[in-house]
MARKOLVO-104851 format. One record per residue (C-alpha): residue number from 1; x, y, z; residue in one letter. Coordinates in Angstrom, 1 decimal, decimal comma, always signed. Last residue first. Layout:
<sites>
SITE_seq_c1_c2_c3_type
SITE_NUM_X_Y_Z_A;
...
</sites>
This chain:
<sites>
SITE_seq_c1_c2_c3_type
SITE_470_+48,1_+12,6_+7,5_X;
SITE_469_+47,7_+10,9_+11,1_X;
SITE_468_+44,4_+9,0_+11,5_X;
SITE_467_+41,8_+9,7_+14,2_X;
SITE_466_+39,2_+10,8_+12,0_X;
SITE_465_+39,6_+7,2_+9,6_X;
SITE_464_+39,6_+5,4_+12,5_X;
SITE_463_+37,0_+2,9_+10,9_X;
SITE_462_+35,9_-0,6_+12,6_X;
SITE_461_+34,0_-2,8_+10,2_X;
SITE_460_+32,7_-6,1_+11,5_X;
SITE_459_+32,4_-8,9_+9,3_X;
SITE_458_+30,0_-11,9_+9,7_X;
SITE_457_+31,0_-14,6_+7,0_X;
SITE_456_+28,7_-16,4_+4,5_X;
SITE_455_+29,1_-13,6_+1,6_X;
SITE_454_+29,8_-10,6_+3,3_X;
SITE_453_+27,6_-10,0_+6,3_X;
SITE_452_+26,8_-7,2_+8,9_X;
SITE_451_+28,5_-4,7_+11,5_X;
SITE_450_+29,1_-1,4_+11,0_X;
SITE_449_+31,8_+1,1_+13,1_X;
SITE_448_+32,3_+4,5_+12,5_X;
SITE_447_+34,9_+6,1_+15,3_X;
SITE_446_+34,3_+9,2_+17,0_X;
SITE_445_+36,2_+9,2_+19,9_X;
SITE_444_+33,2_+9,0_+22,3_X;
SITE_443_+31,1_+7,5_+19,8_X;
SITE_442_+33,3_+4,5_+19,0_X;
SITE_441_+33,8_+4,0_+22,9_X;
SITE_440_+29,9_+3,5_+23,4_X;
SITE_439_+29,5_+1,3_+20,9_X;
SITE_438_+32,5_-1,1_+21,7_X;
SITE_437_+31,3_-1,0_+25,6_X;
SITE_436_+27,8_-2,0_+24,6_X;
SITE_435_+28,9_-4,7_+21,9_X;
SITE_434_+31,3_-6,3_+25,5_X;
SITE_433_+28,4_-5,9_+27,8_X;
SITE_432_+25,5_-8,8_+26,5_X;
SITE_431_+26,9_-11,1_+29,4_X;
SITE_430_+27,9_-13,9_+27,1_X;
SITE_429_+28,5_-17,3_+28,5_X;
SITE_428_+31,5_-19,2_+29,0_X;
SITE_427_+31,6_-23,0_+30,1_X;
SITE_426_+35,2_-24,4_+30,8_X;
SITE_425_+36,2_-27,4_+28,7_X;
SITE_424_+38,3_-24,9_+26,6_X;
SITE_423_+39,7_-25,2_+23,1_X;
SITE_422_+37,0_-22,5_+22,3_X;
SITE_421_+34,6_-21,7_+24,4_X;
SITE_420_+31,2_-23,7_+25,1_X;
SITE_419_+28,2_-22,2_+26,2_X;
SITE_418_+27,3_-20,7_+22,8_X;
SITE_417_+25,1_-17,7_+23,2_X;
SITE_416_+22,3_-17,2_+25,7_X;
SITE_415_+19,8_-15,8_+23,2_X;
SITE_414_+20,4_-12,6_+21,4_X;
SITE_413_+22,5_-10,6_+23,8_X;
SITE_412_+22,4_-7,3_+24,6_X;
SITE_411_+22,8_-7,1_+28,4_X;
SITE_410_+24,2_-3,1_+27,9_X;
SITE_409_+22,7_-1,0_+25,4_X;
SITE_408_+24,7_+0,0_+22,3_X;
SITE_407_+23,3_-1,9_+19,9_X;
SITE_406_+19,5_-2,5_+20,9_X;
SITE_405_+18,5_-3,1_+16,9_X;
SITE_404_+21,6_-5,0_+15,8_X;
SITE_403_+21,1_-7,6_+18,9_X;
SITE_402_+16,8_-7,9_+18,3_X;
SITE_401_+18,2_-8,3_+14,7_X;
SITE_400_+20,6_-11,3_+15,5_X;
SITE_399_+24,1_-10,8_+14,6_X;
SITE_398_+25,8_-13,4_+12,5_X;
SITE_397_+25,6_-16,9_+12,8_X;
SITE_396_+29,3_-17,6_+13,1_X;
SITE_395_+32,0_-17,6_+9,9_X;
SITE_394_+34,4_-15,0_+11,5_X;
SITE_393_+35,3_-11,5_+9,7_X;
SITE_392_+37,0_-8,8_+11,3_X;
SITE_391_+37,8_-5,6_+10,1_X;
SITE_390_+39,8_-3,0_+10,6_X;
SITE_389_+39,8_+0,5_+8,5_X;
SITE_388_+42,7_+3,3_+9,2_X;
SITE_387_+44,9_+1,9_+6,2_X;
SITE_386_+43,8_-1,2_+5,2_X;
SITE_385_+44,1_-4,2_+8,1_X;
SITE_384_+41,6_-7,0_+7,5_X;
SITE_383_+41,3_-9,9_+11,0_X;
SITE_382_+40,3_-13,5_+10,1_X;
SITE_381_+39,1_-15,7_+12,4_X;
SITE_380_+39,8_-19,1_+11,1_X;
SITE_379_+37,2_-22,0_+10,8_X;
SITE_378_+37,2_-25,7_+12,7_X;
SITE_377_+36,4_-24,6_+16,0_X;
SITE_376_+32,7_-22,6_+14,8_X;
SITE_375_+33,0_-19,2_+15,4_X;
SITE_374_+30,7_-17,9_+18,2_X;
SITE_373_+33,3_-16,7_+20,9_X;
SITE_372_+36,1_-16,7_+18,6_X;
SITE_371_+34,4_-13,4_+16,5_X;
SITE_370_+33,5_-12,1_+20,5_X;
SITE_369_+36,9_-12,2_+21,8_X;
SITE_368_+38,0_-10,6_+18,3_X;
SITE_367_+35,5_-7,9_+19,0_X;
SITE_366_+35,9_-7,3_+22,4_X;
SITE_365_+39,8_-7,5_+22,0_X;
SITE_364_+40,1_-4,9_+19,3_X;
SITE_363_+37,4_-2,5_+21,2_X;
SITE_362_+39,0_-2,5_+24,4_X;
SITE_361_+42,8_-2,4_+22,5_X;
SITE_360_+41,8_+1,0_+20,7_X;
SITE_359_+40,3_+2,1_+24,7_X;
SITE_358_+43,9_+1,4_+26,1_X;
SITE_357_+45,7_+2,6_+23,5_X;
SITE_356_+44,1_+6,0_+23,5_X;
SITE_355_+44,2_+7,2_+19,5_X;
SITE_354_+46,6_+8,8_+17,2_X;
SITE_353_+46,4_+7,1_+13,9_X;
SITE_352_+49,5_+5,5_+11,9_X;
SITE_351_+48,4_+3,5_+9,3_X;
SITE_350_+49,2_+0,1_+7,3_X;
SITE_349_+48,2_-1,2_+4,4_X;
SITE_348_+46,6_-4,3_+2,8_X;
SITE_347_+47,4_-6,0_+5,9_X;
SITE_346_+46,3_-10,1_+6,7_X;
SITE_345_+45,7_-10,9_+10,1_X;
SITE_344_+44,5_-14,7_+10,6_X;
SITE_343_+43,5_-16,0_+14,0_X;
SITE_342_+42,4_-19,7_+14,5_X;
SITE_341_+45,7_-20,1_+17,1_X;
SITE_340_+43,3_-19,6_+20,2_X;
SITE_339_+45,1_-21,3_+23,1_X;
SITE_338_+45,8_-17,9_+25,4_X;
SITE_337_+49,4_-17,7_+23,8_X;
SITE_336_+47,3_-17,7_+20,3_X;
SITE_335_+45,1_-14,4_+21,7_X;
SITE_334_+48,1_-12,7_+22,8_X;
SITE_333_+50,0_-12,8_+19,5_X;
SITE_332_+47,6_-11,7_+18,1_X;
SITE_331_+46,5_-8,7_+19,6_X;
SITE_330_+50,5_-8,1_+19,2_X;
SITE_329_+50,0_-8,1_+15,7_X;
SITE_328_+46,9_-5,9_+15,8_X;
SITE_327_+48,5_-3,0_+17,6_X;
SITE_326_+51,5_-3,3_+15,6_X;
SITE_325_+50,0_-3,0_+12,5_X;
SITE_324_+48,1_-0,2_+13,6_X;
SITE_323_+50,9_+1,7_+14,3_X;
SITE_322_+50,3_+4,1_+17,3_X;
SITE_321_+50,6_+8,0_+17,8_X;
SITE_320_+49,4_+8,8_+21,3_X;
SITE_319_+46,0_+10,4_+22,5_X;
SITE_318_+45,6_+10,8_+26,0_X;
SITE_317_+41,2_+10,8_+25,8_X;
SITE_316_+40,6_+9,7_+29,1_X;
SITE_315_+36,9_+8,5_+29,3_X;
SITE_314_+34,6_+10,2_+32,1_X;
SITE_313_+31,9_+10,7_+29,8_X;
SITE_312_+29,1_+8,6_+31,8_X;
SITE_311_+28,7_+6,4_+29,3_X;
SITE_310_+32,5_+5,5_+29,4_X;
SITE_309_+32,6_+4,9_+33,1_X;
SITE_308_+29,3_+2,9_+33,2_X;
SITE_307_+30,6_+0,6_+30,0_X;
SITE_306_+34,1_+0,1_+32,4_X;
SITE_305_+31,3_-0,9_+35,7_X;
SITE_304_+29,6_-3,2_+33,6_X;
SITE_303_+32,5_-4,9_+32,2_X;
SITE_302_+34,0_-5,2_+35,9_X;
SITE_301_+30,7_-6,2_+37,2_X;
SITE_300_+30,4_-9,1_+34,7_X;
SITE_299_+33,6_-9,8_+35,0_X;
SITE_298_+33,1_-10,6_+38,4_X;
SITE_297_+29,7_-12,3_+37,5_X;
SITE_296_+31,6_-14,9_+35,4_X;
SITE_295_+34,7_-15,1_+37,6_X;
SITE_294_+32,1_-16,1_+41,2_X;
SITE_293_+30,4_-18,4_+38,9_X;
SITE_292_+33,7_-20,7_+38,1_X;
SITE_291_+35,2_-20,1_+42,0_X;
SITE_290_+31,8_-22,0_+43,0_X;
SITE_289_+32,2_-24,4_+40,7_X;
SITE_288_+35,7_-24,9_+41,7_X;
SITE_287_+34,8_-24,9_+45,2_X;
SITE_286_+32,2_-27,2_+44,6_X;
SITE_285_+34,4_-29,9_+42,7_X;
SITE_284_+37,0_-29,3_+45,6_X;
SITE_283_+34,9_-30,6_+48,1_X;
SITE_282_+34,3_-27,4_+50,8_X;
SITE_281_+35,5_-28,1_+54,4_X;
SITE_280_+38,7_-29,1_+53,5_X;
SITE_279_+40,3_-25,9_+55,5_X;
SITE_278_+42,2_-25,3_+52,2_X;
SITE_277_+39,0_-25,5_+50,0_X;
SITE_276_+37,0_-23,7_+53,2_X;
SITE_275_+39,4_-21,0_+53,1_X;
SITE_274_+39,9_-20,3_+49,0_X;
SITE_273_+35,4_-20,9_+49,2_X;
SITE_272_+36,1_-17,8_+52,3_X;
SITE_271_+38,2_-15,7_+50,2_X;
SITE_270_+35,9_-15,8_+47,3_X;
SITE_269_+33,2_-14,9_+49,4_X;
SITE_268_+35,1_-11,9_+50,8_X;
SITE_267_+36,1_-10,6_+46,2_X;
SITE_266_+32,0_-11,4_+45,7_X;
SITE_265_+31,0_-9,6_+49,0_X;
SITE_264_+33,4_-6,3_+48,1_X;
SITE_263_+32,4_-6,3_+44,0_X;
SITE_262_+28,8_-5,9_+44,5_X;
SITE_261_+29,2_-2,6_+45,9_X;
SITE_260_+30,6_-0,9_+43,0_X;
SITE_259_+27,9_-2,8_+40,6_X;
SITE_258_+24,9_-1,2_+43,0_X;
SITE_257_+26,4_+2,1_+42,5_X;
SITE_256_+26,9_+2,1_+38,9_X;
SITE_255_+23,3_+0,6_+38,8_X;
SITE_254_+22,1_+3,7_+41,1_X;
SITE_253_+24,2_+6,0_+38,9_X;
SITE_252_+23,0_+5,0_+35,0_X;
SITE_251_+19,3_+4,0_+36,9_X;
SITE_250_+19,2_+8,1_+37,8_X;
SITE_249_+21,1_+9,1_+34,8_X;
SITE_248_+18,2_+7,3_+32,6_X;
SITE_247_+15,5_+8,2_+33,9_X;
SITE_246_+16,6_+12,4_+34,0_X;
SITE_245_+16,8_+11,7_+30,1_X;
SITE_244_+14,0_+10,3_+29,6_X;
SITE_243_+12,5_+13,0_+31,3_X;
SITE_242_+14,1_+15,9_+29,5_X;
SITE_241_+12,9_+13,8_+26,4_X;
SITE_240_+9,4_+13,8_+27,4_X;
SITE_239_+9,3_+17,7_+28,1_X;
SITE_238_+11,4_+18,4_+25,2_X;
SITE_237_+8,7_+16,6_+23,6_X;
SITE_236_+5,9_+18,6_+25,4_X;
SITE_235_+7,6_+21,8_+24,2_X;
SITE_234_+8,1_+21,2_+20,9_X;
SITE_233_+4,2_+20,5_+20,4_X;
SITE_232_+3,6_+23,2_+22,2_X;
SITE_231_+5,6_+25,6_+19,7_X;
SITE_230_+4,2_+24,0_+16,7_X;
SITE_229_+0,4_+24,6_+18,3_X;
SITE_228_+1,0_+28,3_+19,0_X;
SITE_227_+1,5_+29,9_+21,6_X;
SITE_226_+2,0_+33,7_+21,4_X;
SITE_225_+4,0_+36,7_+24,1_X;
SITE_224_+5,3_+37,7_+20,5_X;
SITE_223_+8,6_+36,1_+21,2_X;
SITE_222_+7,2_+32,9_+21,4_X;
SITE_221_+5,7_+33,2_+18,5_X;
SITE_220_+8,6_+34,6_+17,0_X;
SITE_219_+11,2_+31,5_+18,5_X;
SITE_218_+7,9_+28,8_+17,1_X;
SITE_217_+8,1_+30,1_+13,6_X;
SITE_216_+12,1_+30,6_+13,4_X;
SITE_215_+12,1_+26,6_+14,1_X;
SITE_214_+12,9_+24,6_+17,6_X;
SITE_213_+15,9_+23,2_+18,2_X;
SITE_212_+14,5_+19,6_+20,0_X;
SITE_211_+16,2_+18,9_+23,0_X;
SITE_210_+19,1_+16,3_+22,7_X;
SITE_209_+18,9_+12,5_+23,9_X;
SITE_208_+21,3_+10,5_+26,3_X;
SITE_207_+22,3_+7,1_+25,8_X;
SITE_206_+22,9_+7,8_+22,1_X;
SITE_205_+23,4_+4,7_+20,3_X;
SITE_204_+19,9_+3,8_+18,6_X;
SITE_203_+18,6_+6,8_+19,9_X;
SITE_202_+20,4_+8,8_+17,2_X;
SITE_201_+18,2_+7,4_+15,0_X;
SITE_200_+15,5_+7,9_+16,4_X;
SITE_199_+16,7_+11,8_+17,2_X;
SITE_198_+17,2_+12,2_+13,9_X;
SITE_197_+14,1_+11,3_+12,8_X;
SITE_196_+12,2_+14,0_+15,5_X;
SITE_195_+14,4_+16,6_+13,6_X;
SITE_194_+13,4_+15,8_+10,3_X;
SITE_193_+9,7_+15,5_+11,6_X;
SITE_192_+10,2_+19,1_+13,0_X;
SITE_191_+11,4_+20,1_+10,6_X;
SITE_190_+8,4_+19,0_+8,1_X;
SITE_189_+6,0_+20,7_+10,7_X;
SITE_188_+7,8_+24,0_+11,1_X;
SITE_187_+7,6_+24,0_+6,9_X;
SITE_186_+3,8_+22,6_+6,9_X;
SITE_185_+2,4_+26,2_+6,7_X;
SITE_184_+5,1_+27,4_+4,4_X;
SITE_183_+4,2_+24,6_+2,1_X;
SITE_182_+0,3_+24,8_+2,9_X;
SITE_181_+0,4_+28,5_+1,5_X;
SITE_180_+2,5_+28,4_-1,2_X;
SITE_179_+0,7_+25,1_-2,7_X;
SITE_178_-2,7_+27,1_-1,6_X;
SITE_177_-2,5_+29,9_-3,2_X;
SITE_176_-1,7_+27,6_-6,7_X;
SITE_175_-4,2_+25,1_-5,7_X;
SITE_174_-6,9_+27,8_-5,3_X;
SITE_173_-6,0_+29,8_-8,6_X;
SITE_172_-6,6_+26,2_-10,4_X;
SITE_171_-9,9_+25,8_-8,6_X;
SITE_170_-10,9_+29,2_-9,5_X;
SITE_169_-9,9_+28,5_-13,0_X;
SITE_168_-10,9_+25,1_-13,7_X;
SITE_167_-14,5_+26,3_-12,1_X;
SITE_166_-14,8_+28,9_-14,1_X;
SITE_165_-14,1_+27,0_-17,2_X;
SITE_164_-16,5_+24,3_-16,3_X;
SITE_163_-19,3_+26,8_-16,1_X;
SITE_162_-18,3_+28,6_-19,4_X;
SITE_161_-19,3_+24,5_-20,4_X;
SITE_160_-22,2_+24,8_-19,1_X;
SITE_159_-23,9_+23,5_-15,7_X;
SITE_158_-27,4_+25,4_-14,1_X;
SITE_157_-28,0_+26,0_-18,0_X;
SITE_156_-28,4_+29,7_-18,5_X;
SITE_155_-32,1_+30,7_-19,4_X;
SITE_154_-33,5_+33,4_-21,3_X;
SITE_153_-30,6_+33,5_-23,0_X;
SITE_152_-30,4_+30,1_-23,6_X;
SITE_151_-33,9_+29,8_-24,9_X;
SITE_150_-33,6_+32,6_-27,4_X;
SITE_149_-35,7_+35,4_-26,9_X;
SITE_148_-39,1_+36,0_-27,1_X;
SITE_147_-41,1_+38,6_-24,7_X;
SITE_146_-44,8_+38,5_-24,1_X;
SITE_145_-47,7_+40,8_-23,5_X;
SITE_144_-51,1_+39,3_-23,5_X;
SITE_143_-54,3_+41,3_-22,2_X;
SITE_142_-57,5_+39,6_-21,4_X;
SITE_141_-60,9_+40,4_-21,8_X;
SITE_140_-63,8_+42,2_-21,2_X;
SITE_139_-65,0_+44,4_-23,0_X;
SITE_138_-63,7_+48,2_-22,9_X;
SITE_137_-65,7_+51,6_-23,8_X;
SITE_136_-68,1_+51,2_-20,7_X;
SITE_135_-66,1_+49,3_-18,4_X;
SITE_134_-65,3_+45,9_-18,4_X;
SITE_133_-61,9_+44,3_-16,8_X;
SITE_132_-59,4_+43,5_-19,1_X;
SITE_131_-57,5_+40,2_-17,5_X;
SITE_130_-53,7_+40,1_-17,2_X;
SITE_129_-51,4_+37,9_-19,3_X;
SITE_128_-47,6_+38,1_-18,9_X;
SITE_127_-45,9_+35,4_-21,0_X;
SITE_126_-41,8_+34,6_-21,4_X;
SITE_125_-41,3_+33,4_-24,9_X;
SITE_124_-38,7_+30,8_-25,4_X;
SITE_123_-37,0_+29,6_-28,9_X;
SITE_122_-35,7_+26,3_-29,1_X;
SITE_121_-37,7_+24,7_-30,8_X;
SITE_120_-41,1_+26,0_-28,8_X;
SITE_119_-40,8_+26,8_-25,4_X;
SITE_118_-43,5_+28,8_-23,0_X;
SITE_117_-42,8_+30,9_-19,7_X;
SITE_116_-45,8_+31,5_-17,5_X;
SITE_115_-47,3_+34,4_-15,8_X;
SITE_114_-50,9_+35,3_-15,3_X;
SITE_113_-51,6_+32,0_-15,9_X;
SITE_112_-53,8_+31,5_-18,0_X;
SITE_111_-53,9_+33,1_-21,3_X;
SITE_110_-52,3_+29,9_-23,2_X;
SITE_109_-50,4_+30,4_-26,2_X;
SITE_108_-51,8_+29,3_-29,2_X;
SITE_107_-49,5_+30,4_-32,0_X;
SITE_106_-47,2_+28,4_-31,0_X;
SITE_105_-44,0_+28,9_-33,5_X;
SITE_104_-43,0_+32,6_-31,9_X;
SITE_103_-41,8_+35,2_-34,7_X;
SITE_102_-45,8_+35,6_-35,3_X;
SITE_101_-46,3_+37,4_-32,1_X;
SITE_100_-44,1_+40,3_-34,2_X;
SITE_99_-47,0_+41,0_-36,3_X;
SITE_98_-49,5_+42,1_-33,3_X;
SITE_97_-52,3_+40,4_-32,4_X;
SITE_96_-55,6_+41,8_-32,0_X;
SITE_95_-58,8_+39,9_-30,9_X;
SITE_94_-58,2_+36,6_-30,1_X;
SITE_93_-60,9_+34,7_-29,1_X;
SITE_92_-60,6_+33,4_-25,5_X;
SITE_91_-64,5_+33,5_-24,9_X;
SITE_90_-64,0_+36,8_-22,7_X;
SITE_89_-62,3_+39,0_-25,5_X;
SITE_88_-58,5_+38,1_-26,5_X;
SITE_87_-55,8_+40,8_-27,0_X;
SITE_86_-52,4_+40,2_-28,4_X;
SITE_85_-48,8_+41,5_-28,0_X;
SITE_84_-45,1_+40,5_-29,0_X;
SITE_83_-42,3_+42,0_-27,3_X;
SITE_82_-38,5_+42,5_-28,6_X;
SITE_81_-38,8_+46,5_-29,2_X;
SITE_80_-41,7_+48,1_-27,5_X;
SITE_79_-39,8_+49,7_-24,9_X;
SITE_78_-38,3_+51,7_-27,6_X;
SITE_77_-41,3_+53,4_-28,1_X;
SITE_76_-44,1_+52,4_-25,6_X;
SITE_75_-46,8_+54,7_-26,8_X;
SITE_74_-46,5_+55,5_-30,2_X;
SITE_73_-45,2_+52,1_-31,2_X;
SITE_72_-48,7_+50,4_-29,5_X;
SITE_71_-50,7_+53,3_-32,2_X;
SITE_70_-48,5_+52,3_-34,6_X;
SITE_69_-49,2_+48,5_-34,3_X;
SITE_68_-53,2_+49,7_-33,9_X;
SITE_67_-53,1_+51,1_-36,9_X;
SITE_66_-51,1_+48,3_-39,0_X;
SITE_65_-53,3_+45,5_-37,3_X;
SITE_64_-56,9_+47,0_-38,7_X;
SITE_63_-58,7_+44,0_-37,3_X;
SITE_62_-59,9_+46,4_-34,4_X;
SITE_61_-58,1_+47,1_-31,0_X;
SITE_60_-59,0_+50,8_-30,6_X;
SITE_59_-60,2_+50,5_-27,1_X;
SITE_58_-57,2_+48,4_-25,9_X;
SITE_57_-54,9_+50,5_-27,4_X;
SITE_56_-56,3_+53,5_-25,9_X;
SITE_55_-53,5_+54,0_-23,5_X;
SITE_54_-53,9_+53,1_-19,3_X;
SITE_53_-54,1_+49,3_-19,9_X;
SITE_52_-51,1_+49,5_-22,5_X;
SITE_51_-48,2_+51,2_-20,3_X;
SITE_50_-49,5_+49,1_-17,3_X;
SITE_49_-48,9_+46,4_-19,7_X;
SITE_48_-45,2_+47,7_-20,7_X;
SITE_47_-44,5_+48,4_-17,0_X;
SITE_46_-45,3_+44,5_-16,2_X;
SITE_45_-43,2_+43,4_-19,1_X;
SITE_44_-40,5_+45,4_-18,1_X;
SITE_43_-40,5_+44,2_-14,4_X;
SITE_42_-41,1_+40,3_-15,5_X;
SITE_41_-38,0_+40,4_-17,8_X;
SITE_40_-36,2_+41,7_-14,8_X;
SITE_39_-37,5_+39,2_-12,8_X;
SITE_38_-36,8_+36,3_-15,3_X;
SITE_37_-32,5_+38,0_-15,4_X;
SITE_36_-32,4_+37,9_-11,9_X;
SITE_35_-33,4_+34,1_-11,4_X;
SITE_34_-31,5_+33,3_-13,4_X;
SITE_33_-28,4_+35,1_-12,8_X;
SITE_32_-29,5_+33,3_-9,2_X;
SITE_31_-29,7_+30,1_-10,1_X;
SITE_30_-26,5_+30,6_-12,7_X;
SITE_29_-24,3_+31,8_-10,0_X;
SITE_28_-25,8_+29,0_-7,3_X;
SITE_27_-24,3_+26,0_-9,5_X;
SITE_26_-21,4_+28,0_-10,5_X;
SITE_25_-20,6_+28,5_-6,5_X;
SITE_24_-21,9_+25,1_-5,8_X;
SITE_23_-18,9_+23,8_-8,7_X;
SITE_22_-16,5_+26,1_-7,2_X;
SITE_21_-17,3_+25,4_-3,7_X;
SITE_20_-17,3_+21,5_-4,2_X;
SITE_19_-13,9_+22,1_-6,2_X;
SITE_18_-12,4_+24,0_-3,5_X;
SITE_17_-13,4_+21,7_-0,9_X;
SITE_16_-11,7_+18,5_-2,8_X;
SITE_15_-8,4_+20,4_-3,7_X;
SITE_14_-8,4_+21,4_-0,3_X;
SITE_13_-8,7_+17,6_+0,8_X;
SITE_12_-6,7_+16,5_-2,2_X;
SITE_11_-3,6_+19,3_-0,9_X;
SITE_10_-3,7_+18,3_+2,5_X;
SITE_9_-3,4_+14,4_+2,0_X;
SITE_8_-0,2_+15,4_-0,5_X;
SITE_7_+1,0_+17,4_+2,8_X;
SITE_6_+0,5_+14,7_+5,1_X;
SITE_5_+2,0_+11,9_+2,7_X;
SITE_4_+1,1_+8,8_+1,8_X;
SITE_3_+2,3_+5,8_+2,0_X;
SITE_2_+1,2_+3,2_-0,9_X;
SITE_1_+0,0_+0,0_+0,0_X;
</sites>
């Protein structure tokens, strides 16, 4: 289904009103022009048979047309010109009827009612007839006075094609106003969506969230001792981002807290399982159990309490000019003296980069700890050195997307893991920490790193490339 926009929904539901008003406002023109135009023609043929009642016309209405035609002339004049006439005595007979009534195809035109509009062929006669009372010199009778005109002039269709042109027009003339209007009406809006994106996005590794910069629009409202909606709306999200905010440093230093005193009882009750092993009160398959869990959730605390220190912003940053090659060749070295032999490094070039040592080897070791953590025995670790880009590239499942989607929060782990570590009979499990302390370094020194697939193989790409010496 296709998205669509806010400001394409805008412009079809103005689009929509304008054409309903243009096409009512056509509509309702011609009604009324209509409705003008009969009353008018009513008007003059009401003057022009008062005109007639009060002449002698009536009395001197005889078969002789021609004298009674001038007679009608000498009267009305130019208010003669485009009416026809006739007078009929009591049994409907007509009487007199003037030449131009002949223009007009029905000859029998109804004298009842007093007004009524007739059309013949396309031609339309609009009909006043008003009964002749007696009196001593006049009969009675009735009095027809009628106007013919074409039937579109006497009439304007209520939809006609100069209808359809007015309403292109106006509805054209709408859309144009209103394209200007609605885009710098929608302008705080669309920053503020661009703004509101960046923020997601920055979520994803951010641990604490920016307030919103709010537009020119809501900084002169504001200004102006105004309110409006754009400027609330800014408000209540820096409101809810404030908040989140305030959340997370109060967990961030009670959890820092809790991890600092964790580590006194676990380094007294591994003193008292080293008593009781030598004391021979504890078998030494408990004890070395015991010992086992006590490591695990050392580490634990010790990785938890290194991510704390880094989140918190309270990373040296004593830069020194290092060789990457030498970095990763001692990284190496270290991890086949501690039984892991499956690690290739192959350099395409090498770089210099001034970084903090101790962080650079953090992230190194994390990430090749965590390639040999989940790479199957029998396949090599490899490790890609071109200039001030790293990679590593194991053949393990991959990163889960629940793991690619919380990076940079701490106990990210998809699933437990393998339990197994390499060349070791010892169990090992993941404590979700080592991603979070990789992320969170990266961004304090400004490192890019990705992680996905090439071909079969999980590769992570770590990039210095600000850091590096020129």
């Amino acid at each position: 289904m296709w998205a669509i926009s806010l400001r394409f929904r805008l412009y079809t539901f103005i689009f929509l009103i304008l054409l309903v008003v243009a096409v009512c406002s056509a509509v309702l023109d011609n009604y009324f022009v209509n409705r003008e135009r009969l009353a008018f023609i009513d008007g003059e043929l009401d003057e022009v048979a008062s005109l007639l009642l009060n002449s002698q016309v009536i009395e001197s209405a005889t078969n002789d047309v021609e004298s009674v035609e001038n007679l009608i002339t000498r009267e009305l004049g130019l208010s003669r010109l485009g009416k026809f006439f006739a007078l009929r005595d009591a049994t409907g007979e007509t009487v007199f009827r003037s030449t131009s009534a002949r223009l007009f195809p029905n000859s029998n035109i109804p004298n009842s009612p007093e007004r009524l509009t007739v059309t013949v062929g396309g031609d339309s006669a609009r009909i006043l007839n008003i009964p002749i009372r007696p009196s001593k010199t006049r009969k009675q009778g009735s009095l027809q006075v009628g106007l013919i005109m074409k039937e579109e002039l006497l009439f304007t269709p209520a939809f006609s094609s100069r209808d359809m042109i007015e309403v292109f027009s106006l509805v054209l003339i709408g859309m144009l106003l209103t394209a200007g209007m609605v885009r710098k009406f929608l302008r705080p809006l669309r920053e503020l969506s661009g703004e509101v994106a960046e923020l997601a996005a920055l979520s994803a590794s951010a641990s604490l969230l920016p307030p919103i910069r709010a537009g020119k629009w809501a900084k002169s409202a504001e200004a102006g001792g105004t309110r409006d909606e754009y400027h609330l709306l800014v408000k209540g999200l820096d409101t809810l981002i404030d908040r989140v905010n305030r959340g997370y440093e109060v967990s961030r230093v009670w959890s820092y807290q809790m991890a600092h005193e964790l580590k006194t009882p676990m380094a007294v009750l591994a003193a008292e399982v080293a008593n009781g092993r030598e004391n021979r009160e504890i078998s030494p398959g408990v004890a070395d159990a015991v010992e086992r869990e006590i490591e695990v959730a050392s580490e634990t605390v010790s990785a938890f309490l290194l991510w704390a220190e880094i989140e918190s912003g309270a990373a040296r940053k004593d830069l020194h000019v290092v060789s990457l090659r030498t970095v990763l060749e001692a990284l190496v070295e270290r991890t086949s003296l501690r039984g892991h032999p499956g690690v290739l490094l192959s350099i395409v070039a090498d770089e210099k980069v001034a970084v903090t040592p101790a962080y650079l080897e953090i992230v190194l070791n994390n990430l090749v700890s965590n390639a040999l953590l989940y790479s199957p025995e029998d396949r090599q670790v490899r490790i890609c050195l071109n200039g001030s880009q790293i990679q590593v590239f194991d053949r393990g499942p991959g990163f889960p997307t629940e793991v690619l989607g919380r990076l940079g929060q701490p106990f990210n782990r998809g699933g437990d893991g393998p339990t197994q570590s390499r060349n070791s009979s010892r169990p090992r499990r993941s404590h979700g920490l080592g991603l979070a302390t990789v992320v969170a370094i990266s961004r304090v020194f400004n490192w890019r790193i990705d992680f996905g697939r090439v071909g079969d193989e999980t590769c992570v790409t770590l990039d210095l490339e600000g850091d590096r010496l020129t």
